[in-house]
Residue frames relative to the residue before (quaternion, step in Angstrom):
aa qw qx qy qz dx dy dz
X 1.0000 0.0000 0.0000 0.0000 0.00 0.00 0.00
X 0.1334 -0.6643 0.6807 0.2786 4.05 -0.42 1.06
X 0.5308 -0.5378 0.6234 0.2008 2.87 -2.26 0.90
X 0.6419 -0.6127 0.4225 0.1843 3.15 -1.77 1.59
X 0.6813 0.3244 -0.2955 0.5859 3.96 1.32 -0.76
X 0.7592 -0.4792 0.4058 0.1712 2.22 -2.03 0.01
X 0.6406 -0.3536 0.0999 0.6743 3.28 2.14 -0.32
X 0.5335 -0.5359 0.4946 0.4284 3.58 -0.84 -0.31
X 0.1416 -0.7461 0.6500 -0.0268 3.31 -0.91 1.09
X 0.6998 -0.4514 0.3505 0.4286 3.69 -1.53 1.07
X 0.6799 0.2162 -0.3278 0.6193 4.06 -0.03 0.08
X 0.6361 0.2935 -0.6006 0.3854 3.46 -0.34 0.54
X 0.6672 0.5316 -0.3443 0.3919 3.70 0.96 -0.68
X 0.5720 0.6057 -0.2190 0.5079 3.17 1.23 -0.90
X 0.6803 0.3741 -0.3949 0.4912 3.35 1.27 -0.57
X 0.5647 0.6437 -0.3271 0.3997 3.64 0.88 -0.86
X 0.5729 0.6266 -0.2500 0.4655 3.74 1.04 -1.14
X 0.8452 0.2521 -0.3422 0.3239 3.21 0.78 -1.17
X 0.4939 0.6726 -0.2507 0.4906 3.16 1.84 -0.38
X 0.4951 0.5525 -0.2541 0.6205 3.16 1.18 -0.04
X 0.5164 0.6247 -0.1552 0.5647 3.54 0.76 -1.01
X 0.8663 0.0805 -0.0805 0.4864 3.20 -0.74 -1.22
X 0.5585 0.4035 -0.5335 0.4905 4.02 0.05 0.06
X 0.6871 0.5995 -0.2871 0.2935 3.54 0.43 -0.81
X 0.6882 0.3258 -0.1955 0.6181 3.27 1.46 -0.81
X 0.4788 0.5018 -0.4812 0.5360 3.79 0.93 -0.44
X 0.7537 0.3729 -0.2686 0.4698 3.89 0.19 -1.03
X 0.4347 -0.5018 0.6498 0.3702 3.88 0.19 -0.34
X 0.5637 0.6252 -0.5276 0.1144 3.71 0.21 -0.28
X 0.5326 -0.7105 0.3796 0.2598 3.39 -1.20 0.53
X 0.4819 -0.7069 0.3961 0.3334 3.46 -0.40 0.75
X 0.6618 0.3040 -0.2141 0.6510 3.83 1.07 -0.17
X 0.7013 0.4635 -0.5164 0.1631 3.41 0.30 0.75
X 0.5888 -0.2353 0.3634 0.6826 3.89 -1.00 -0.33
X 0.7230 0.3192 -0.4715 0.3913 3.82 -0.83 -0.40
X 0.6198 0.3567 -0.4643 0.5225 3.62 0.26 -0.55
X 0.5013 0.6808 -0.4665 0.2600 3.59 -0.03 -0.39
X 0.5665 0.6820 -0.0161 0.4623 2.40 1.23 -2.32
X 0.8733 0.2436 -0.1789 0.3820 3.04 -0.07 -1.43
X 0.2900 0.7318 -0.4393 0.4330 3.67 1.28 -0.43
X 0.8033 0.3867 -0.0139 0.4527 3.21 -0.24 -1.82
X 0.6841 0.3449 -0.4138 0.4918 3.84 0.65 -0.14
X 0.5413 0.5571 -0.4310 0.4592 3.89 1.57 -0.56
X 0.8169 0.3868 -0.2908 0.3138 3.84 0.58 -0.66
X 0.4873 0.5770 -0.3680 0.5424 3.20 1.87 -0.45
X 0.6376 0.5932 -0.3059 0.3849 3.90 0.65 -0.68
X 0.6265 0.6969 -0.0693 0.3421 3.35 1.94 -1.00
X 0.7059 0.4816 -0.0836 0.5127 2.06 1.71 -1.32
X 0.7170 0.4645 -0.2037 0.4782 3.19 1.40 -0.79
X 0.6847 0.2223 -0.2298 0.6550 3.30 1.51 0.35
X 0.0901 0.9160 -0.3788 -0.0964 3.44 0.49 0.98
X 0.7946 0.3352 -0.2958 0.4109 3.34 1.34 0.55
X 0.2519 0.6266 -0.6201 0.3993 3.07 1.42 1.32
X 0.3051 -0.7187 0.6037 0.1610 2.64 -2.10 1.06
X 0.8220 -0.1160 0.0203 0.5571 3.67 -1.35 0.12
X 0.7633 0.5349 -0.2063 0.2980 3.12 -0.17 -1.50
X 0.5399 0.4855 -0.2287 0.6485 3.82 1.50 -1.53
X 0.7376 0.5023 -0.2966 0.3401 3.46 0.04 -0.72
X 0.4845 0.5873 -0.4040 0.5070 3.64 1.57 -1.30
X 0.7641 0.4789 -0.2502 0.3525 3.23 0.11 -1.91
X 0.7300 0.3562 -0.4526 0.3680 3.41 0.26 -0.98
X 0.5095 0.6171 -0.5019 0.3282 4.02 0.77 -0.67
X 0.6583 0.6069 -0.2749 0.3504 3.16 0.74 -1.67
X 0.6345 0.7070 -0.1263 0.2856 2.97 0.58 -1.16
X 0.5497 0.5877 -0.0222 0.5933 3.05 0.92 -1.92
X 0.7517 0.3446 -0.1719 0.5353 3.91 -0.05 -1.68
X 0.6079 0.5460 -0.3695 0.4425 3.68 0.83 -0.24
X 0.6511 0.3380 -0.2663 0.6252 3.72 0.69 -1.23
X 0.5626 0.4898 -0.5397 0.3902 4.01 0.21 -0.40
X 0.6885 0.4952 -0.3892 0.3596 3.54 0.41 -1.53
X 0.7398 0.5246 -0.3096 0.2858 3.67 0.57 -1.43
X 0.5342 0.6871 -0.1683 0.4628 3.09 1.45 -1.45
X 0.6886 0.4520 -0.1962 0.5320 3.74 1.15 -1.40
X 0.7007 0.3626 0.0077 0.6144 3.93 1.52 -1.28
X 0.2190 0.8500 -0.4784 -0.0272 3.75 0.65 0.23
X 0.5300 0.4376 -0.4292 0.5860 3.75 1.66 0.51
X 0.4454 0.4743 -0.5498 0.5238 4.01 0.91 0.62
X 0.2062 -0.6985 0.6188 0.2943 3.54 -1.40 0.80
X 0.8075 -0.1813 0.3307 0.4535 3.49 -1.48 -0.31
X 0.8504 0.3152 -0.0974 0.4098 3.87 0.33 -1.19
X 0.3920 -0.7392 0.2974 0.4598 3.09 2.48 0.68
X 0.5434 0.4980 -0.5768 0.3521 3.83 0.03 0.27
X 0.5190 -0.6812 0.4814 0.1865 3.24 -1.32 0.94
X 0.4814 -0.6696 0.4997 0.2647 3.98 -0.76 1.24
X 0.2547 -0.7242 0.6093 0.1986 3.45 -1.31 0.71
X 0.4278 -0.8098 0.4010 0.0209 2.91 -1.27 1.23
């Protein structure tokens, strides 16, 4: 897939960092693990595909994303994380 900019420039990284940042502590996730990896790479792909959302568009859209992954990964977890009876 060629990328829509022209490249990543110091404030786009800076933006990614903090987004990076805050999912990372909201999630417990380590900063040196596979998921951060993971999640790294889903913050700059997302950038790219929205290249003029700002922090805030960007939070949501991560969130988001990591939301349908979880259910998709858990499909007996509802939305409000409690677990359906069967």
């Amino acid at each position: 897939m060629p990328f829509k900019r022209a490249g990543l420039y110091p404030a786009d990284l800076d933006l990614c960092q903090r987004v990076f940042d805050q999912i990372c502590s909201d999630e417990h996730i380590a900063r040196s693990s596979l998921e951060a990896d993971h999640l790294a790479l889903d913050i700059l792909v997302a950038l790219e595909e929205e290249a003029d959302a700002d922090e805030a568009e960007l939070l949501e859209l991560i969130r988001s994303k990591r939301r349908a992954n979880r259910h998709l990964r858990n499909p007996a977890e509802r939305h409000d994380g409690r677990l359906r009876r069967r």
